[in-house]
C-alpha positions as CSV (number, residue, x, y, z in Angstrom):
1,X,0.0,0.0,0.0
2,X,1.6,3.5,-1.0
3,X,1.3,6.6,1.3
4,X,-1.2,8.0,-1.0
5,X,-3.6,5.2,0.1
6,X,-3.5,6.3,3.8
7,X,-4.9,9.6,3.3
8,X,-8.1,9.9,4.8
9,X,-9.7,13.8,4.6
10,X,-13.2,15.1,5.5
11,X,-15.8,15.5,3.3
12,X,-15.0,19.3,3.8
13,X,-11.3,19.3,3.1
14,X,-12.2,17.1,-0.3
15,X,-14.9,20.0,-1.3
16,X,-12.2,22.4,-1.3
17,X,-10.8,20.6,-4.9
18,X,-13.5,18.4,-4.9
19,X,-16.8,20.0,-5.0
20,X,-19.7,19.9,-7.4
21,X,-18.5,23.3,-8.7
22,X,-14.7,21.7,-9.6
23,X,-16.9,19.5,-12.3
24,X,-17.3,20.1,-15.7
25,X,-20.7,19.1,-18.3
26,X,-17.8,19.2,-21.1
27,X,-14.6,17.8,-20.0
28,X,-12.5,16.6,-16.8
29,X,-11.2,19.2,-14.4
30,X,-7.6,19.1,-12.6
31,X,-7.1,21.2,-9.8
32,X,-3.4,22.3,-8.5
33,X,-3.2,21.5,-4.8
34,X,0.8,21.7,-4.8
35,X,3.7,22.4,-7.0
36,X,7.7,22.8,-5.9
37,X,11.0,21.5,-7.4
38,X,10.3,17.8,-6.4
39,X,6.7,16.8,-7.0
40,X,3.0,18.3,-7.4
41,X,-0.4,17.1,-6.6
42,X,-3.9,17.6,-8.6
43,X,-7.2,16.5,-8.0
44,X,-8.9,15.2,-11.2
45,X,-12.8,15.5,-11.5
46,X,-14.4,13.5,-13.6
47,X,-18.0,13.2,-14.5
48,X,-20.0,10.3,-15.9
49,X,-18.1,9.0,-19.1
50,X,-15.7,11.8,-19.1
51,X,-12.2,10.4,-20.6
52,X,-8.1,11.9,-20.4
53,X,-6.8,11.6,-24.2
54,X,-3.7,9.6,-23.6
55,X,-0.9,10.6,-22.5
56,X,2.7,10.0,-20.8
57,X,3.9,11.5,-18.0
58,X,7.6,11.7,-19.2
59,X,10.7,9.5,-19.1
60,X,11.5,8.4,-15.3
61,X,7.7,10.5,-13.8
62,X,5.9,8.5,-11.6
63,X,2.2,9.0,-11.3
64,X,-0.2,8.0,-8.7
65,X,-3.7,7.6,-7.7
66,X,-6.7,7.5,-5.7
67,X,-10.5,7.2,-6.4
68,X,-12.4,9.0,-3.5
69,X,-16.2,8.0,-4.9
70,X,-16.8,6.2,-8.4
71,X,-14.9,4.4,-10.5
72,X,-11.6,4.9,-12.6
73,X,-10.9,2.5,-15.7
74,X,-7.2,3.3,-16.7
75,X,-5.3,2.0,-19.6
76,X,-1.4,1.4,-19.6
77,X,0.1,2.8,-22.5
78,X,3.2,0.9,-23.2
79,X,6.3,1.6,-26.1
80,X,5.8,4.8,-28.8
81,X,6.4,7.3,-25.8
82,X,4.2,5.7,-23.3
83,X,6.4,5.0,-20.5
């Protein structure tokens, strides 16, 4: 289990990135909680059958997760840039 995993917030300290008024009727949202030298974190808001075009994070980025309600479906791209 990563760290990312343990974090448990309020309902209340989610709404701040996390509330109905983060979502869009067109596309997904991401929200910049932080951002320094090492590492940044966003909250991405999805609605019903919203989709990210694919993408790669760069050579030697990791990238993690966590669903706080719903469901994520999430494709690996592998070779031709994907790393």
């Amino acid at each position: 289990e990563d760290a990312l995993q343990r974090v448990v917030l309020t309902e209340e300290e989610w709404s701040m990135y996390c509330s109905p008024a983060h979502f869009s009727e067109f596309k997904y949202t991401r929200n910049l909680v932080h951002l320094d030298d090492c590492f940044s974190v966003m909250v991405l808001c999805w609605g019903p059958g919203q989709k990210t075009p694919a993408h790669s994070h760069g050579m030697g980025r990791q990238s993690w997760f966590k669903v706080v309600r719903g469901e994520l479906e999430l494709d690996t791209l592998c070779g031709a840039g994907g790393e």
